[in-house]
C-alpha positions, 0 to 999 in steps of 0.5 A, a space after each residue: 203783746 198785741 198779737 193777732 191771733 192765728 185764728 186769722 193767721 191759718 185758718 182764714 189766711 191759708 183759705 184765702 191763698 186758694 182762692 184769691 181776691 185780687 181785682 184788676 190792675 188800675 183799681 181806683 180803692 186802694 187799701 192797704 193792710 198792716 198785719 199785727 205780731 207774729 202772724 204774716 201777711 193777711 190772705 185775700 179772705 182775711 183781708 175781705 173779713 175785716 170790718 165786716 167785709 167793709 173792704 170787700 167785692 170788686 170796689 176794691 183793690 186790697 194789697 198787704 204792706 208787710 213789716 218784721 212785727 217782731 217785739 223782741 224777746 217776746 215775739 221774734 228774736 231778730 228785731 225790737 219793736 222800735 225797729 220793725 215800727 220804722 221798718 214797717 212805716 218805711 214799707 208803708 210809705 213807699 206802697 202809699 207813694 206808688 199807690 198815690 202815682 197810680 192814681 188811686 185812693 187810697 185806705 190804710 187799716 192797721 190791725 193790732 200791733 199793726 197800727 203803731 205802724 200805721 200811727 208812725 206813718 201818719 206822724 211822719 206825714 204829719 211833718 211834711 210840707 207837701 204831704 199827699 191831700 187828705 182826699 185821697 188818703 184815710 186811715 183806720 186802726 183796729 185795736 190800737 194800744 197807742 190809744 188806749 189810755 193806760 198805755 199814754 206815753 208809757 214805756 213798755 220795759 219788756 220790750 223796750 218800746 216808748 207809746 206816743 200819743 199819735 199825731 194830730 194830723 189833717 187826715 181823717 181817722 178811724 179808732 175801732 176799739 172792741 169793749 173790754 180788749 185787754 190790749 186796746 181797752 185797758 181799764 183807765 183804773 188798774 187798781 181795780 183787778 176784776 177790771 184787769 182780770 177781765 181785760 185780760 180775758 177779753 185781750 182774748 176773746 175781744 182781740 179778733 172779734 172787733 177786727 170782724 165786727 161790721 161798723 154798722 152794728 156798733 151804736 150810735 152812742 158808742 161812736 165818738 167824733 173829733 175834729 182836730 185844729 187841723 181839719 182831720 176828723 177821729 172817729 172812735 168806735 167802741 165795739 160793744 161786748 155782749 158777755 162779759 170776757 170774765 164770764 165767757 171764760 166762767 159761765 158759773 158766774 152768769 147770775 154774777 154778771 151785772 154786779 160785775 159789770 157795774 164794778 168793771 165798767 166804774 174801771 173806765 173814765 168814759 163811764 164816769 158821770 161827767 163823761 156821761 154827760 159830756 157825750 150825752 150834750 154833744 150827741 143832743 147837739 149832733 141830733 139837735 134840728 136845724 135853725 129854721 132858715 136852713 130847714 125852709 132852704 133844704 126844702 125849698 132844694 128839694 
């Protein structure tokens, strides 16, 4: 299950009852949070961690959107996956439209489980009319399994939930994924069990840690931009994991690392020579200098 850990959910959480975050009435940055599985709401703290403190200081007004985030008979006994999604996404709806009569704008970060709430929101805003302008709503989800390509259009008979690939929308997205989190970076390619073992391992110690990592460390090959046929921008953040999850949990196999990283890393399609190349054309592309009448124009603007 895609379950935040307590490690955010006491340690960070009860500190931050005490001592609270909270910024003044009529702030202008709104974000709002939705928590993963079985953990409750965030505390001001946890909320200030994420991403590095991304969300953090005064410029900001950060508010929960709780949900059930039970997943039914595996975390809770009361509701379904299915139905804490479209109970939390109902929540998520009514804090976007009071926020948006407030006047702010307006960030949504999803957490973990958290983020199919996130994604059935922005599928339901996608099928509006009159939905809010793109410039004043933006969101982001933090290990998001709907994303992963393992779980494409998967159903999970555990827990009786149907993965959608989430929406296409006007909206602009961040994908932050933590290399080898064994719920939102399963290998493309389970047949290779020392991927999945090691997935696994990193649903562990991945999980939390790419919720915390700072975007500004992730490098520049690691990030990923699309631009959909509706104008919003996807940008993906790979997370990169310094040791192995498999090695983490056995140091023994430290001289072992590289050969196991290649073998792991062959469990992936983004790590395919085609992939490679690919994203090596379009990041010569993005760096690639302007045409020289857009150079003498930049200069003569200066």
């Amino acid at each position: 299950m895609h379950t935040i850990t307590r490690a955010i959910g006491i340690a960070v959480m009860t500190a931050g009852m005490a001592l609270s975050a909270a910024n003044a009435a009529g702030a202008a940055n709104k974000v709002l949070m939705v928590n993963g599985l079985g953990a409750g709401d965030l505390g001001p703290l946890a909320m200030s961690a994420i991403l590095g403190g991304a969300y953090s200081g005064t410029n900001y007004t950060r508010e929960n959107v709780s949900w059930p985030a039970q997943a039914k008979p595996v975390v809770g006994s009361t509701y379904t996956l299915t139905q804490s999604v479209t109970t939390g996404a109902n929540n998520l709806d009514a804090a976007i439209v009071k926020s948006l009569a407030a006047g702010d704008t307006i960030t949504v970060v999803g957490l973990s489980a958290g983020t199919l709430v996130v994604d059935e929101e922005i599928g339901r805003l996608n099928a509006q009319t009159n939905s809010p302008d793109k410039s004043k709503l933006t969101f982001v989800v933090i290990a998001d399994s709907s994303r992963c390509n393992f779980n494409k259009n998967r159903y999970d008979a555990t827990i009786g939930y149907q993965y959608r690939v989430p929406a296409e929308s006007k909206y602009n997205v961040k994908v932050v994924t933590g290399q080898y989190d064994g719920y939102a970076d399963f290998p493309d390619r389970p047949t290779n069990l020392t991927a999945v073992a090691n997935a696994m391992a990193g649903s562990q110690l991945v999980h939390i840690p790419s919720m915390l990592a700072p975007l500004s460390a992730v490098p520049a090959a690691n990030i990923k931009t699309t631009t959909n046929v509706k104008g919003g921008v996807t940008t993906s953040y790979l997370v990169p994991t310094k040791t192995l999850p498999l090695v983490a949990l056995n140091p023994k196999l430290a001289s072992q690392e590289a050969a196991l990283r290649k073998q792991i890393d062959a469990a992936y399609i983004r790590n395919d020579p085609k992939a490679i190349a690919a994203a090596t054309t379009v990041a010569a592309s993005n760096a690639s200098p302007a045409p020289a009448a857009a150079r003498s124009a930049a200069s003569g603007a200066r």
